[in-house]
VMD Tcl script that draws the C-alpha trace (Angstrom):
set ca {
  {54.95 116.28 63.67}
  {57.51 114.43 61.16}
  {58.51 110.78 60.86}
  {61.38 109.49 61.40}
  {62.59 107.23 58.63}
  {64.24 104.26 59.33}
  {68.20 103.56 58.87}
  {69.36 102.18 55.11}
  {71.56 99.31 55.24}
  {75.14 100.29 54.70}
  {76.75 98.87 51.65}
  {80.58 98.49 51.48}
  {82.62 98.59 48.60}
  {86.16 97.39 49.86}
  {85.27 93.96 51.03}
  {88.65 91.99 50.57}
  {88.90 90.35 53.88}
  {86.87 87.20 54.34}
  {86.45 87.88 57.32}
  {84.68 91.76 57.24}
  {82.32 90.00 54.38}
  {81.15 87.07 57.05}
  {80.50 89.78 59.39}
  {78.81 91.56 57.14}
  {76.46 88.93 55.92}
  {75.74 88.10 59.43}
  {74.93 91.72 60.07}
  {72.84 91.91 56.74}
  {70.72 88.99 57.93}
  {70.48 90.65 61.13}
  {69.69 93.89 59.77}
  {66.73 92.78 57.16}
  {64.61 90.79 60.14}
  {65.46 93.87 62.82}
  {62.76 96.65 63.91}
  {63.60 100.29 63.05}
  {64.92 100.94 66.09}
  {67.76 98.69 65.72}
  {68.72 99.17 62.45}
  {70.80 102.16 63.90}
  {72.55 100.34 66.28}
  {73.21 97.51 63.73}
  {74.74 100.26 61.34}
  {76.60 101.74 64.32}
  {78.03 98.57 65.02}
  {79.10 97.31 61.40}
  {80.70 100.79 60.96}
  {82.87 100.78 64.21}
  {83.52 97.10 62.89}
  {84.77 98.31 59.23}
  {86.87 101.18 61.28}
  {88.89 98.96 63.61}
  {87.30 100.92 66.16}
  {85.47 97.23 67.42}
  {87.10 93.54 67.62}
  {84.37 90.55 66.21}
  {83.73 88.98 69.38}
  {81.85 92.20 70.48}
  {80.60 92.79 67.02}
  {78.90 89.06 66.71}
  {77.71 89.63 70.16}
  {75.72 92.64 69.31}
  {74.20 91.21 66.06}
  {73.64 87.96 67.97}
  {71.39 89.86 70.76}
  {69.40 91.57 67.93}
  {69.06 88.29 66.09}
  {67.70 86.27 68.83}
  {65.31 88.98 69.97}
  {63.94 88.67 66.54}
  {63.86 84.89 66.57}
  {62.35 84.45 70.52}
  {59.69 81.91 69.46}
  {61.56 79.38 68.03}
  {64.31 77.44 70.23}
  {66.03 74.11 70.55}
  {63.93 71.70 72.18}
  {65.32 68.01 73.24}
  {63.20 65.01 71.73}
  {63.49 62.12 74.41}
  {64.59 58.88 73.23}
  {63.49 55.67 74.69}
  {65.09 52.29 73.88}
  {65.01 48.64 74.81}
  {67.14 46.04 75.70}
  {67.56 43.45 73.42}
  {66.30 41.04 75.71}
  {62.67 43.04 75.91}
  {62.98 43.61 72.50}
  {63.14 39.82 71.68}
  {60.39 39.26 74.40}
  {58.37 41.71 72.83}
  {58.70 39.88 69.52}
  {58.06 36.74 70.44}
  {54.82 37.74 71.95}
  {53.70 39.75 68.66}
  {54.58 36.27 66.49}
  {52.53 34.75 68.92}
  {49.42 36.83 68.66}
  {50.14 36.92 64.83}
  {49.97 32.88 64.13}
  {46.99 32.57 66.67}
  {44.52 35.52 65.76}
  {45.35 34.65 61.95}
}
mol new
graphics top color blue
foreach p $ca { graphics top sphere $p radius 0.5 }
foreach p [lrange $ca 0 end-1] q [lrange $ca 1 end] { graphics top cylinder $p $q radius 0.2 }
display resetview
């Protein structure tokens, strides 16, 4: 029984357009946190990408799916913010210099 080994990371050497080399960093990052089994389709991708053969909508799409499968635990959570009216907030005061000067 033989292994298989996983993909390499393809390395370009014509990277002139700025926006190929975002892409690629994107799929680099992508490629470094992703399983074995999806380094192939991340290398499938970034070459259809490099060959016109795929517009960077679908490409970022792709990576993005393979980046957030990697990256399940941590998401955006909402912190809930409470505030006070300035009237309550003076109340509030008022009571607190109260208990100050008297327990003092």
């Amino acid at each position: 029984m033989s292994e298989e080994q996983a993909p390499e990371k393809i390395v370009f050497t014509d990277m002139t357009d700025f926006k190929f080399t975002a892409a690629y960093e994107a799929y680099s990052k992508a490629f470094d946190a992703a399983e074995p089994a999806v380094k192939g389709q991340l290398n499938d991708a970034v070459t259809k990408l490099h060959d016109g053969k795929m517009d960077y909508g679908l490409f970022y799409n792709t990576i993005n799916q393979h980046i957030q499968g990697a990256d399940r635990g941590s998401s955006f959570k909402r912190a809930r913010i409470e505030g006070q009216r300035k009237q309550e907030y003076n109340k509030d005061e008022r009571k607190r210099g109260r208990n100050e000067r008297y327990r003092g």
